[in-house]
N, C-alpha and C positions, 0 to 999 in steps of 0.2 A: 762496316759489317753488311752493306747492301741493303739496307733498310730505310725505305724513302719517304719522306714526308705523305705521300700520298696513300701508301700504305696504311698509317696509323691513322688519317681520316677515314679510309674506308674499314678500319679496325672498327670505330669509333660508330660510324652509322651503325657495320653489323651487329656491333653490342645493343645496342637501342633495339633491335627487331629481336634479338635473341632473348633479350628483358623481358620483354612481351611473350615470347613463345613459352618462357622457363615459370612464368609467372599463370600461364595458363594452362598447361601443362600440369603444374603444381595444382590449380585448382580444379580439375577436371578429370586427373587420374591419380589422386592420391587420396585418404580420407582423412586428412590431417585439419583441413578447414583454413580459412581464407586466410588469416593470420601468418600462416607458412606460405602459403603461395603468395603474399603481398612482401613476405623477406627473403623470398628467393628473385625477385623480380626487383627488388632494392637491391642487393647481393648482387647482381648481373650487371645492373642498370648504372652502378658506380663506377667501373669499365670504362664506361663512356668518354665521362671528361680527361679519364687518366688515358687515355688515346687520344684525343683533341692535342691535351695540353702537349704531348710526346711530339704529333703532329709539327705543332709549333717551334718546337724544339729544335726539331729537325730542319723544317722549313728555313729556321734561322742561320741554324751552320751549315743548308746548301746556299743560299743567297750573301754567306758570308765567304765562303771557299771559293765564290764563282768572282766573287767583287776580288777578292785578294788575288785570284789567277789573272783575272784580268789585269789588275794595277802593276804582276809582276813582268807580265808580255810587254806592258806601254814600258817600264823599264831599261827592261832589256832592249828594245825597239828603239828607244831616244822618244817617245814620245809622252813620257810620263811627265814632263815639266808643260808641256804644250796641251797636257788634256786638261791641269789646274791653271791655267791664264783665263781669263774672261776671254769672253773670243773678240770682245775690241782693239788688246794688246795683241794679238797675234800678228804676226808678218807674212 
């Protein structure tokens, strides 16, 4: 879908400044009292890890897709039995 690991980290920090913003925000131009503006800033601030953890997610099935492209090219190549030898048996 085009959506890269590094993305959802920086999803992830902006939620964190945005928590902060919406949380102040809330306390500063509403008259609702601190109460609401500390569950609008909880509310936002949950964001976070569910962009980390997506992050990671991602991260794993680009480092998984890059390991498997690569194992298919040594393959194809003849040099996938030569890339698992310890390199003492090699010739």
């Amino acid at each position: 879908m085009g959506v890269k690991s590094g993305m959802m980290y920086s999803a992830g920090i902006a939620s964190i400044g945005l928590s902060f913003a919406t949380w102040w925000a809330s306390k500063n131009k509403e008259n609702a009292g601190l109460d609401r503006a500390d569950r609008w800033g909880i509310f936002v601030g949950e964001w976070a890890p569910t962009f980390f953890a997506m992050g990671v997610a991602l991260r794993i099935e680009e480092t998984h897709r890059d390991l498997s492209q690569s194992g298919e090219r040594e393959m194809l190549d003849g040099t996938y039995a030569e890339s698992r030898m310890p390199s003492h048996a090699r010739v």
